[in-house]
MDAnalysis code that builds the backbone (N, CA, C; Angstrom):
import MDAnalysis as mda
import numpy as np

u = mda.Universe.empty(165, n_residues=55, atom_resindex=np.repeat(np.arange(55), 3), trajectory=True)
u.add_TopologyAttr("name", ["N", "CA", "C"] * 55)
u.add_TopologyAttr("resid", np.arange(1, 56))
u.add_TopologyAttr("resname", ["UNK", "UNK", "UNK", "UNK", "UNK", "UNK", "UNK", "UNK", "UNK", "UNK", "UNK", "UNK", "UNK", "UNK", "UNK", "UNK", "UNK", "UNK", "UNK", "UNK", "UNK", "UNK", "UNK", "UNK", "UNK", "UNK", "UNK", "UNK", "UNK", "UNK", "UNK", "UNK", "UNK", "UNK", "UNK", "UNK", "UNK", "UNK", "UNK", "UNK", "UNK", "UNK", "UNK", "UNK", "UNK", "UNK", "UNK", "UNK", "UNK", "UNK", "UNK", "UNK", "UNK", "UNK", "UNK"])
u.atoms.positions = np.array([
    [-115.833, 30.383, -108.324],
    [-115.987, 31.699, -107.742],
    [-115.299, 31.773, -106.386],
    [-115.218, 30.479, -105.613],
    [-114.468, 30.628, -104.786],
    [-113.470, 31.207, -104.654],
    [-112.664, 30.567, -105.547],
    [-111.030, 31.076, -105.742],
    [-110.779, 33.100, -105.789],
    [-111.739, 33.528, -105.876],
    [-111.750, 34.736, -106.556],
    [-112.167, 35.438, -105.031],
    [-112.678, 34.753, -103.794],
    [-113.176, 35.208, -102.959],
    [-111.657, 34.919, -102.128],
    [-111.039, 34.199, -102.174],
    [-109.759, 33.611, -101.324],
    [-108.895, 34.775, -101.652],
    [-108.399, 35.171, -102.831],
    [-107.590, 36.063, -103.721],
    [-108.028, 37.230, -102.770],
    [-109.678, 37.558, -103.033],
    [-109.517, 39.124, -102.153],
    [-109.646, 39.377, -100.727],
    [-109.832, 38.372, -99.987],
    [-109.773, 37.782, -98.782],
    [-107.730, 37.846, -98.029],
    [-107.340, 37.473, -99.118],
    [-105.556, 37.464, -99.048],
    [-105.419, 38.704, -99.363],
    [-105.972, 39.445, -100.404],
    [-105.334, 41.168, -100.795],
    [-105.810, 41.912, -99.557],
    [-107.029, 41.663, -98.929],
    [-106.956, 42.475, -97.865],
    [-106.438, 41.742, -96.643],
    [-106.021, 40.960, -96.430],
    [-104.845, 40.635, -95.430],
    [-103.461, 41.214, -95.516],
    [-102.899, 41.394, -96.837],
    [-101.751, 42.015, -97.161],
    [-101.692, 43.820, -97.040],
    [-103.118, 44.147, -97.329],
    [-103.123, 45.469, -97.342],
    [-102.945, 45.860, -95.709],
    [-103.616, 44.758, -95.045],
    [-103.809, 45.272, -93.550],
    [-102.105, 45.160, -92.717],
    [-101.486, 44.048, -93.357],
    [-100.495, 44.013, -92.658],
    [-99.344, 45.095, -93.097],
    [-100.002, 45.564, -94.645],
    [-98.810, 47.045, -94.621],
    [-99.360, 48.105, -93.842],
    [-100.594, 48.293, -93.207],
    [-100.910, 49.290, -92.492],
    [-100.495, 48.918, -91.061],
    [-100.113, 48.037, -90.231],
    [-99.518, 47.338, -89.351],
    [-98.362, 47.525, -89.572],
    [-96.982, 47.127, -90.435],
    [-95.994, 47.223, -90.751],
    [-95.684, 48.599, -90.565],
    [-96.500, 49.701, -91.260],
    [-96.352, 51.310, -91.501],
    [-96.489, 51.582, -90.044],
    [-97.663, 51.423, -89.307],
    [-97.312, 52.004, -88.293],
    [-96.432, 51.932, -86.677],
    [-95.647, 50.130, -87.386],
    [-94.625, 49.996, -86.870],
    [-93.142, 50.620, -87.306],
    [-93.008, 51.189, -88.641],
    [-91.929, 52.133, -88.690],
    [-91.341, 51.088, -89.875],
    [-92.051, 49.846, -90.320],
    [-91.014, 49.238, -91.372],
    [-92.076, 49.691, -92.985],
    [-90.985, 50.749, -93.060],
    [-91.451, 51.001, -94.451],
    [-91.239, 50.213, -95.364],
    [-90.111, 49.689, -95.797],
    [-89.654, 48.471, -96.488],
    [-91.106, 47.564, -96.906],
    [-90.953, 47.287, -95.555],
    [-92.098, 45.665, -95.681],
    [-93.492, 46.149, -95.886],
    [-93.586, 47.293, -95.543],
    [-95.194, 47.926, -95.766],
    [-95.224, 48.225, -97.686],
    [-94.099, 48.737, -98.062],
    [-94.269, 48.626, -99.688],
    [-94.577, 47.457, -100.105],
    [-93.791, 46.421, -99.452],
    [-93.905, 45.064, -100.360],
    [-95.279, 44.298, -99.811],
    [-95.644, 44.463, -98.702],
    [-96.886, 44.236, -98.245],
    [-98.202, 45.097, -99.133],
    [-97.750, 46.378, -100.119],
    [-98.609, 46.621, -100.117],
    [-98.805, 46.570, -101.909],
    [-97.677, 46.363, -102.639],
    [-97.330, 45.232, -103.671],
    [-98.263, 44.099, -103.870],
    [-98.122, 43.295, -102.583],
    [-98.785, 42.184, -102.962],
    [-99.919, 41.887, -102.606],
    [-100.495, 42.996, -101.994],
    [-102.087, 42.897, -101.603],
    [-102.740, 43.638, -102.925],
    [-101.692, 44.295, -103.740],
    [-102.628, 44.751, -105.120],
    [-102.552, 44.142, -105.642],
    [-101.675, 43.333, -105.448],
    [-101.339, 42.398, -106.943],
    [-102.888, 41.297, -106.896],
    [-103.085, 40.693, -105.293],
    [-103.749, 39.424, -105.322],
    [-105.377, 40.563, -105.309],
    [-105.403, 41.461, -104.775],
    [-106.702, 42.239, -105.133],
    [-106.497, 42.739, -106.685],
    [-105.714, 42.491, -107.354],
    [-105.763, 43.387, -109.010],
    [-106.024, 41.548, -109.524],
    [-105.746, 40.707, -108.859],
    [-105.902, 39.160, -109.369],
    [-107.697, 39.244, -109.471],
    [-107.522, 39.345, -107.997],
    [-109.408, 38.905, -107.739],
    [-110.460, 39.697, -108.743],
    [-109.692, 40.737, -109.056],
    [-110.938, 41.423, -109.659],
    [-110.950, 41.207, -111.201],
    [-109.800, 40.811, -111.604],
    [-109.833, 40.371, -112.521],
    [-110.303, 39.126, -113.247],
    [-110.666, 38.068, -112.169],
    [-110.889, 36.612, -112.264],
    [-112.441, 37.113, -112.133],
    [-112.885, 37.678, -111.759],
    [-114.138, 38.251, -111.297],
    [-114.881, 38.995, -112.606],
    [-114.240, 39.512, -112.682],
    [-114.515, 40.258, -114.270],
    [-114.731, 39.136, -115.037],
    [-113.697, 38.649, -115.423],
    [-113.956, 37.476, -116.742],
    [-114.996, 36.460, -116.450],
    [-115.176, 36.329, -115.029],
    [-116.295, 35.159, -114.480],
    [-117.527, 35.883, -114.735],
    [-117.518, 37.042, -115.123],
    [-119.074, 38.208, -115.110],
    [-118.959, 38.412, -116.318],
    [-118.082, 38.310, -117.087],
    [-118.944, 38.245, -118.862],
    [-118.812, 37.175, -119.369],
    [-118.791, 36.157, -119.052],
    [-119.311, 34.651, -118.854],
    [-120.403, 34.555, -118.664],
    [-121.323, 35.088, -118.022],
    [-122.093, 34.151, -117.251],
    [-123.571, 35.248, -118.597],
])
């Protein structure tokens, strides 16, 4: 379960740094910042899910 807490722990680090990025003016890096904070938050919740109809 850990692993699943690290994952959304990192998606909202990524989300925060595209809101940082955005309101420094780099749109670029705020998309891809904000890419990969769904991706590792669309990870977590998914590892999360399958760990909850498991149990």
């Amino acid at each position: 379960m850990r692993h699943v807490y690290i994952r959304g722990i990192l998606g909202l680090i990524w989300i925060a740094a595209a809101v940082f990025g955005g309101v420094q003016g780099r749109v670029e890096m705020a998309a891809f910042y904000i890419l990969m904070g769904g991706v590792c938050l669309y990870s977590a919740y998914a590892m999360w899910k399958k760990g909850k109809d498991h149990d």
